[in-house]
C-alpha positions in Angstrom: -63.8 18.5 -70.8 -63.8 21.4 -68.3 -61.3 24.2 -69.2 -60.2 24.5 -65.9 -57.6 27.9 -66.8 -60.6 29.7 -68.6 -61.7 33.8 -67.0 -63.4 36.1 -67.6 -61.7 39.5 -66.2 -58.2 40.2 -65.0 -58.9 39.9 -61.6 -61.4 37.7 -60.1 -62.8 38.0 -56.5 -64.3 35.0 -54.6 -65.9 34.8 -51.7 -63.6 35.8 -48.4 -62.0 32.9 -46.3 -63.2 32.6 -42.9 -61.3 35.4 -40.9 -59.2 34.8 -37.8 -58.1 37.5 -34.5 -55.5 39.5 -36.4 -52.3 39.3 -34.7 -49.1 41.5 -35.3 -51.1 44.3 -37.3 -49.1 47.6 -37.0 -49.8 50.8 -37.8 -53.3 52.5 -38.2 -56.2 49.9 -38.3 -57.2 48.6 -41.8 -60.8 49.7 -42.9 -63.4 46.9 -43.1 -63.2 45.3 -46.5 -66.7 44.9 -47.5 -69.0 47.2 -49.5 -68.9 49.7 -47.0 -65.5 51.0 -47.1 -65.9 51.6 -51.1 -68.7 53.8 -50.3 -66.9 55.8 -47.4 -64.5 56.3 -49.9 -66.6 57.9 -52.5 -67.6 60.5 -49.5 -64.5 61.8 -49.2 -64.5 65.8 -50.3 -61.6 65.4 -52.7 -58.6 63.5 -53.8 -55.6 64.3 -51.9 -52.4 65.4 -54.2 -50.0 64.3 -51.6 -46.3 64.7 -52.9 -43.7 63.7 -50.0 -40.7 65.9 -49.7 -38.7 63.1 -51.5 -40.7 63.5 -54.3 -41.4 67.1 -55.8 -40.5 66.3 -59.5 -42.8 69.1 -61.1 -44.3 68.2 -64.8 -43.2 65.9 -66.6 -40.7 66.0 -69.4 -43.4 66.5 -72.7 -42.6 65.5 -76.3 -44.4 67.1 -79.0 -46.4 64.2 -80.0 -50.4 65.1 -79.9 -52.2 63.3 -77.3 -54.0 60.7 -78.3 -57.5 59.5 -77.9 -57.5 57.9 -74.4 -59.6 54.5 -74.2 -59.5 53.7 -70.7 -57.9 50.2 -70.6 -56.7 48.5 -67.1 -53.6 46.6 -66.5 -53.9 46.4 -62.7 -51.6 43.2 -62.1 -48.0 41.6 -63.2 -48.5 40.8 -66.9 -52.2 42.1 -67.0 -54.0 38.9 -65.7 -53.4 36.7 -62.3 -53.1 34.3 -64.7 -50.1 35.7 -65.4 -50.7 35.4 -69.3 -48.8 38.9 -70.8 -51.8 39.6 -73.5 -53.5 42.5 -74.2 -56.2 43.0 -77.0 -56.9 46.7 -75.9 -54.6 48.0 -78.6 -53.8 47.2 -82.5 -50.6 49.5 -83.0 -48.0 51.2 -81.3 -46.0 54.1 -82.5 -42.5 54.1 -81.8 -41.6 57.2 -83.6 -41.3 59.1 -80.3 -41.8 59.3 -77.1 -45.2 60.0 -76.1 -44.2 60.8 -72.5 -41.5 60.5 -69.7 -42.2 60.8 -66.3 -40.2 62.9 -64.1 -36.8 61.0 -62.7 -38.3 59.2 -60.1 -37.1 58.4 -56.4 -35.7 55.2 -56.2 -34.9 52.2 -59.1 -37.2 50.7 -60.3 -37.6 46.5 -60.1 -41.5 46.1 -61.1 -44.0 46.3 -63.6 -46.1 49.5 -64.3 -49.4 49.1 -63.6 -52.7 51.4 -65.0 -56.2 51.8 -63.4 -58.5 54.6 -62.8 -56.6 56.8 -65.6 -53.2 57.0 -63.9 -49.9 54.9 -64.3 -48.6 53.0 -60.4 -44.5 52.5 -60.0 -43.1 51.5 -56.6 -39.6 52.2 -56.0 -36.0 50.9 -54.2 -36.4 53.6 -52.3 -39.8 52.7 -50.8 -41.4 55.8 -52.5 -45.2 54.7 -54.2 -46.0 56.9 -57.4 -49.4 58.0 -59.1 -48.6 59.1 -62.6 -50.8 60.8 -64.7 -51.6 58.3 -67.8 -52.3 61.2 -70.0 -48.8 63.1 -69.7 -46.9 61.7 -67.0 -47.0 64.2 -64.7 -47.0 62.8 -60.9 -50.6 62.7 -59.7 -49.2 61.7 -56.0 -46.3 60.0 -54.3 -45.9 58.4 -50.8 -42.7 58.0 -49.2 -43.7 54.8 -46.9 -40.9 54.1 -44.6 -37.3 54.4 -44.4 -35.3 51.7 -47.1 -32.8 49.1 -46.3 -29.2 50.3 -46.8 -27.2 47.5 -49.0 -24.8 47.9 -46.4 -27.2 46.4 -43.8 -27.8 43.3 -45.5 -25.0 40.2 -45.8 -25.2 40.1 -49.7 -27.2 40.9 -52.8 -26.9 43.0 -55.7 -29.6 45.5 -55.6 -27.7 48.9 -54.5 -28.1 51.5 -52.9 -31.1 50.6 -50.8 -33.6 47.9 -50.7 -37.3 48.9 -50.4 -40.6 48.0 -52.8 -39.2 45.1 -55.5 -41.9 43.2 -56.6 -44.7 44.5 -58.6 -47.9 45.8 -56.4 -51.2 44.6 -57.7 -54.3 46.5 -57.6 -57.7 45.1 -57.0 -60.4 47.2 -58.8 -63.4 46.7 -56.8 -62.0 48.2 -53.7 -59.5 50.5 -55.7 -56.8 49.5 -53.2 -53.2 48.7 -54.0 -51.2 45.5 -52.3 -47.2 46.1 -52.2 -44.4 44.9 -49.9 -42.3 46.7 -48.3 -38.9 46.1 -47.2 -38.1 48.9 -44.3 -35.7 50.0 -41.5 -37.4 49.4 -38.1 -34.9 50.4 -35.5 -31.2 49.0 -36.8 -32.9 46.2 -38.2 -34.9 45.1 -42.0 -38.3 43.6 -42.0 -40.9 43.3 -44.8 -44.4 44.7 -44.1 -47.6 44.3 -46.7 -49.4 47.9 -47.0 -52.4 48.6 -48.9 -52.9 51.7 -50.3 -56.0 53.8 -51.6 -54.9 54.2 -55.4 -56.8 57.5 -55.7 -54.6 59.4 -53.0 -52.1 57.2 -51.6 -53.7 56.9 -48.1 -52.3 54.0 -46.0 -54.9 51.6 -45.2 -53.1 48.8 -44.6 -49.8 48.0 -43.0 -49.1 44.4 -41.4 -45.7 42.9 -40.6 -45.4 40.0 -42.7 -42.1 38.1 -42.0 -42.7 34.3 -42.2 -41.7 33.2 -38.1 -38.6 32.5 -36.9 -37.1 33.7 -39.8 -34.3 36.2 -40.8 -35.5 39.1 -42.8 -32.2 40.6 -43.5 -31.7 37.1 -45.4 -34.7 38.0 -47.4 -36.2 39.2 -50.7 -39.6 39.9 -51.8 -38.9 39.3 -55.1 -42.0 38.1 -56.6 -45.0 40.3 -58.1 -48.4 40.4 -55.7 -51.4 38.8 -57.2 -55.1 38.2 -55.6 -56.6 35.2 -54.7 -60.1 34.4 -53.1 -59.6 37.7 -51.2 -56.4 36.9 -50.2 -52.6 38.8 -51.3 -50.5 36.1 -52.6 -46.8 36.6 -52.8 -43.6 35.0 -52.3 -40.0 35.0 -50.8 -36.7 34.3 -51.6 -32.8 35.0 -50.8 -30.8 37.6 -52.0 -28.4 37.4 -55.0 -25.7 35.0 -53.5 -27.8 32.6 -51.5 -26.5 33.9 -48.2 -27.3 33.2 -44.3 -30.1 31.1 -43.5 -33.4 31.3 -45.5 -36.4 29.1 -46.4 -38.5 29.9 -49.5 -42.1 31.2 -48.7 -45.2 31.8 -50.5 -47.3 34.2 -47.9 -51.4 34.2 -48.3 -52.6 37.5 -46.5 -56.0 38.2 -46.0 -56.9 41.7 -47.9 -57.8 42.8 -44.4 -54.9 41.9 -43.0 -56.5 39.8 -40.1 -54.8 36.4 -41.0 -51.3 35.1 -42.9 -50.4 31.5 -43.5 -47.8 30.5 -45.0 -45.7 27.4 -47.1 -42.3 27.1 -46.6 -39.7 24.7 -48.7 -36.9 23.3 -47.3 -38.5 23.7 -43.6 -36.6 20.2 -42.2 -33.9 20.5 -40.0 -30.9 21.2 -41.0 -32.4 22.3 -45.0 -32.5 25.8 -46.1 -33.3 28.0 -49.8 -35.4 26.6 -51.9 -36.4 30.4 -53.2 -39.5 31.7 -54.6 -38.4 34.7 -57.2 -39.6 33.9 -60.6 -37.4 36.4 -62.0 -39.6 39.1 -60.8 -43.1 37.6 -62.1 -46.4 37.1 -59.6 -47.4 34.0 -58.5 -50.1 32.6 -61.1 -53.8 32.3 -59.8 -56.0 29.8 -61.9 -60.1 29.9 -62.6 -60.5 27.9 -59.2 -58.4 29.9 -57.2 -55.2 28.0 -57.2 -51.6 29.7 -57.1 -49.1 28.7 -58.7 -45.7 28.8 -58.3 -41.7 28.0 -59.3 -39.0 27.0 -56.8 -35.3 27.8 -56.9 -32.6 25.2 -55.8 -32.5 24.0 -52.1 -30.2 22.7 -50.2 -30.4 19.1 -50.6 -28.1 18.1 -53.1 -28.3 13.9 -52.6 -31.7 11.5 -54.0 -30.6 9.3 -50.8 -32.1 12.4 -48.6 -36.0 12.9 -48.1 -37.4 15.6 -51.2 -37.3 19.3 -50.1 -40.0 21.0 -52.3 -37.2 22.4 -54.2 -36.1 22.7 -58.0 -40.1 22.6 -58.5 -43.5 23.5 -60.1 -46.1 23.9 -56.6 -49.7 24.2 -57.0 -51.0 25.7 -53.5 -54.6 26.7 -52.2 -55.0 30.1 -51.8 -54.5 29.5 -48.0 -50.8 28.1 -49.5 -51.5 24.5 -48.2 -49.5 22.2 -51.0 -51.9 20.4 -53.6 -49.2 19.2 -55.8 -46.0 19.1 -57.4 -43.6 18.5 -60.0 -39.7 17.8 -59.8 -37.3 16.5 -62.7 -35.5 13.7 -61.5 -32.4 16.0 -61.7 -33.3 18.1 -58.4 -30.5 16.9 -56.3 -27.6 17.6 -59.4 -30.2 21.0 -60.3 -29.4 22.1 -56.4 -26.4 21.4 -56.4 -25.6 23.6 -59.8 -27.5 26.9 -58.4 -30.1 25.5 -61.9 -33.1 27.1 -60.1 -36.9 26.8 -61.6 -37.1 30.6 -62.4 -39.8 31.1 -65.3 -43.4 31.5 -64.0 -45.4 28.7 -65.1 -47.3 28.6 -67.9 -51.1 27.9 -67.6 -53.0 27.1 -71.2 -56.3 26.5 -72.3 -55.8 23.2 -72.7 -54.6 22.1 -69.2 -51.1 22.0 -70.0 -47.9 23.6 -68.1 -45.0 24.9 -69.3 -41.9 25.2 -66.8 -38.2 26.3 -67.6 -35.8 28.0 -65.4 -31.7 28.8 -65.4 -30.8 24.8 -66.5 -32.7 25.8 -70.0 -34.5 22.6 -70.0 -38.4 22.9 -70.8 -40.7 20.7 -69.6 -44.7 20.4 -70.4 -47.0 18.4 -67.9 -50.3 17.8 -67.3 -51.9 20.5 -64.8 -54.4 17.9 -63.4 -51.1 15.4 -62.9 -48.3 17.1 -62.5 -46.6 13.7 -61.2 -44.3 14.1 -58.5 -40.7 13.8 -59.2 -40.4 12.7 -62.7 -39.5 14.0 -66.6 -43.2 15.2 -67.5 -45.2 14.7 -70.9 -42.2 16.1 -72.9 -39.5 18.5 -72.9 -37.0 20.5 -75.0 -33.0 20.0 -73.9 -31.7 23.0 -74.1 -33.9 25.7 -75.4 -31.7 28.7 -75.5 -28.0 29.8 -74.0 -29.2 31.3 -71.3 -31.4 31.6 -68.1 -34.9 31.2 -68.5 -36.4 33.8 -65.9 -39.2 35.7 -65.5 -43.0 36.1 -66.8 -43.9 34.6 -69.7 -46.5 35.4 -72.6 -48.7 32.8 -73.7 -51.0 33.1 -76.5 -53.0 29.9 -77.5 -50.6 27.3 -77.6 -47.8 29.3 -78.4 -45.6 30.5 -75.1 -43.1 33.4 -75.2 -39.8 32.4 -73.1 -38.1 34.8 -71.0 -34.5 33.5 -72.2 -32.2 36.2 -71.1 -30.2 35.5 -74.3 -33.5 36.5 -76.5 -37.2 35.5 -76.7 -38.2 32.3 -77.4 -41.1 31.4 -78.8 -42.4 27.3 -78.1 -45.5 25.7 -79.4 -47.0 23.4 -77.5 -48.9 20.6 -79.3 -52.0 19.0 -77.6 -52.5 15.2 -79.4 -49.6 14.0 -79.1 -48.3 16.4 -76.5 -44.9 18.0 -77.8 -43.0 20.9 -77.8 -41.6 22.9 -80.7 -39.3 25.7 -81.3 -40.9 28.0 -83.4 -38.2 30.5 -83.1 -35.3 32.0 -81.1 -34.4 35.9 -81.2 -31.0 37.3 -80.7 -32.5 40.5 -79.0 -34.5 41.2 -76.0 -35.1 38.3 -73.8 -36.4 40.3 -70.6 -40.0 39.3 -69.8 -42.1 39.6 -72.9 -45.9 40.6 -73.5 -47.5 40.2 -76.6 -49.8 43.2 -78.1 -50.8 45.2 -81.0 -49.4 42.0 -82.9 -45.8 42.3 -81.5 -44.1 40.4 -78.9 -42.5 43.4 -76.5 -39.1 42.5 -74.9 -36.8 44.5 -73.4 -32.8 44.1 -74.0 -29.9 44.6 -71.5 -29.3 47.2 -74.0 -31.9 49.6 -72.8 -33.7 48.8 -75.8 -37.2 48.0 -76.5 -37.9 45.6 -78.9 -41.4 45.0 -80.7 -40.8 41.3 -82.6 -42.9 39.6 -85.0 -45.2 37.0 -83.5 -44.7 35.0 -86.2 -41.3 35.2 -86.6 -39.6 36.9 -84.3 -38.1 39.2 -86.7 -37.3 42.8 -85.2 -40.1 45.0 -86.6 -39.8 48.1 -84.4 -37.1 49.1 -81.7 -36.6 52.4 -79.7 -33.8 53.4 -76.7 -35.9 54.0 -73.4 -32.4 54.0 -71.2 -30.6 50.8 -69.3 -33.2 49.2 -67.0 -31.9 48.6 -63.6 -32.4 45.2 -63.2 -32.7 41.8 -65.9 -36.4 41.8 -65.7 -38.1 44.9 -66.5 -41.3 44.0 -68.5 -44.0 46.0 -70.4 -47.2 46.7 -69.7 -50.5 48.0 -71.6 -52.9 50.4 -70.7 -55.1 53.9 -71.1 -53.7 53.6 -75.1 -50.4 53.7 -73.9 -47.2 51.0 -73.9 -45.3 51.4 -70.8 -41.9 50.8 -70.3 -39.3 51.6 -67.3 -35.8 52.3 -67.0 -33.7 52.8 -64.2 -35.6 55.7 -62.7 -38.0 56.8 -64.9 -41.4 56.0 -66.5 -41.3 55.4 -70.7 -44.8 56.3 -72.5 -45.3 55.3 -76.3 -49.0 56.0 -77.7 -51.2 53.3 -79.0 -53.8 52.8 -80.7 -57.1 51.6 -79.7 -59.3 48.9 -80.6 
């Protein structure tokens, strides 16, 4: 049988979509795409270090650890893969002993994942601040200031404070060395949410397209999601903010790299219907070997069977031009909306064409990714696989998938004949978004904590204090010898060891 989830490299390209007359494109006029604009930028005479007035920090704070041998290892998307799959082999220890390196205190909280390419370490901020770090010793390489953030104050609810401005986790495609990110800004009195693309070498804005679905509100609006790539195309999605307030439909937005067309997919789009959010606790939309995104949907507004399905309370698979393939939805949706029990975990692709789903009513369900079925129960499931939300990235490794159970990490085998599910264990610490490396599972606790389990297990074998994160979702990432880590404001460097 065709594995139809196996890659090859982290990021895939495929062959552009046909291109339409770009409409709503602000800002200077993006580059052509193709081969050509790599090569202009090679002819530039250096690499701007562009620091914006916001973001002088000077070096950055050193321990006394020797540096280590740098092998130059890439980790240029949410959870290392557009598959989504939180492994890396690039290392085979960490040291926890000490801090390798802390970055400066940066502008802005910090909601997403730190990302490594080109032998520098990429944050994005609240405060709508981009950073370059140097992977080596943290110093800040650049930093753009890209517009002016949303106040809190400006927006009818949430709980991120005290402005609003990158959230989800940028993604970087190597071949053109350009960063994707979403911005939410002040434009007059009023939010919107625009997609830039960014040179990583210097920061230089190559890219900037308005990219609210229409007709909607974007002060009701969060891009909560990480960015991923798909058949030359920016994937992304939308949801509300924290309390479900005003008017809002759940979006997943296809961009074209160059900007010059958007479609979108909106749930709960029939009169009178609204929600149905797209936030995955922070994780990127999942991108299979065909192209395919993937996707989990929060609770909509339809709370009764005897009214027409919304899309909500769901597992979507989309085209990368977000036009609806298929779906899955427990037969619980209406009770599930009803309850605020959104689908929250990002969905686990295997090898062997199986999906994993979970979310805040802590039910897990496997299905079949060529059938996902409709509205139904799926192959299996667990009851109630931990006491908490289940939101976030996952890790999967084989058959064996890492829960993002707020509570602690979970870890669930998945069997193939018969289909089943298995608790293989349940941690009491951690339980942000997990990534498995060096033969640890990495979680990060409420605590400020980082915790390195034991795959087996789950036994704590290493722990250190990198500061409170300033949201429930910060993950780890891998890259350039180094395990990454953020807190609140700042960048958290441990040094690996190489393959």
């Amino acid at each position: 049988m065709v594995d139809r989830f196996r890659y090859t490299s982290p990021i895939e390209r495929h062959a552009p979509q046909s291109r339409e007359q770009r409409t709503d494109v602000r800002g200077p006029r993006h580059r052509d795409r193709r081969r050509g604009s790599i090569v202009r930028r090679l002819r530039r005479a250096s690499v701007v270090v562009a620091v914006s007035l916001m973001a002088v920090q000077g070096a950055a704070i050193a321990t006394t650890n020797p540096t280590p041998a740098h092998s130059r290892s890439q980790w240029t998307v949410y959870h290392g893969s557009i598959r989504g799959s939180g492994v890396s082999t690039a290392i085979s220890s960490v040291s926890l002993a000490r801090r390798h390196w802390t970055s400066p205190s940066l502008v802005g909280q910090l909601y997403g994942e730190p990302l490594v390419y080109g032998g520098d370490v990429y944050v994005a901020t609240e405060s709508d601040v981009v950073y370059a770090l140097s992977a080596r010793n943290g110093a800040v390489v650049w930093s753009r200031h890209l517009a002016q953030p949303v106040p809190a104050s400006a927006l009818p609810c949430g709980n991120i404070s005290p402005t609003v401005g990158i959230t989800g986790t940028p993604v970087i495609d190597p071949h053109s060395g350009e960063m994707y990110l979403v911005a939410e800004e002040m434009v007059g009195a009023k939010p919107e949410h625009f997609l830039f693309g960014l040179n990583a070498k210097d920061g230089t804005t190559e890219l900037r397209r308005r990219v609210d679905p229409p007709q909607s509100m974007p002060s009701a609006l969060l891009q909560r999601t990480g960015v991923t790539l798909s058949h030359g195309r920016v994937i992304f999605g939308f949801g509300g903010l924290y309390g479900d307030c005003a008017i809002y439909h759940g979006t997943v937005a296809s961009v074209a790299e160059d900007g010059r067309s958007v479609r979108y997919f909106l749930v709960d789009k029939a009169a009178g219907q609204n929600q149905g959010a797209i936030w995955m606790g922070g994780a990127a939309p999942v991108v299979d070997a065909a192209g395919n995104v993937w996707v989990s949907v929060g609770n909509g507004s339809v709370t009764s069977a005897s009214q027409p399905y919304d899309d909500s309370d769901s597992l979507l698979e989309l085209t990368s031009n977000a036009q609806l393939k298929q779906f899955f939805a427990p037969t619980s949706w209406p009770q599930d909306n009803a309850s605020d029990l959104d689908m929250s975990m990002a969905p686990a692709l295997l090898n062997s064409g199986q999906v994993v789903l979970a979310g805040k009513a802590r039910i897990v369900y496997l299905l079949n990714a060529g059938r996902l079925g409709g509205i139904g129960s799926g192959v299996a499931s667990i009851g109630t696989a931990c006491g908490d939300d289940i939101d976030g990235g996952v890790a999967v490794l084989g058959q064996t998938v890492y829960l993002p159970c707020l509570s602690g990490t979970v870890a669930v085998r998945v069997g193939r004949s018969p289909a089943s599910l298995h608790i293989v264990w349940s941690a009491s610490v951690g339980g942000e978004p997990a990534i498995v490396a060096a033969g640890r599972v990495w979680t990060v606790g409420s605590d400020g904590v980082l915790y390195g389990l034991d795959l087996a297990t789950g036994a704590v074998r290493q722990s250190a204090t990198i500061g409170v994160p300033a949201n429930h979702f910060a993950t780890p990432s891998v890259g350039d010898s180094l395990l990454l880590v953020t807190s609140a404001n700042n960048v958290v460097a441990f040094a690996a060891r190489a393959r």
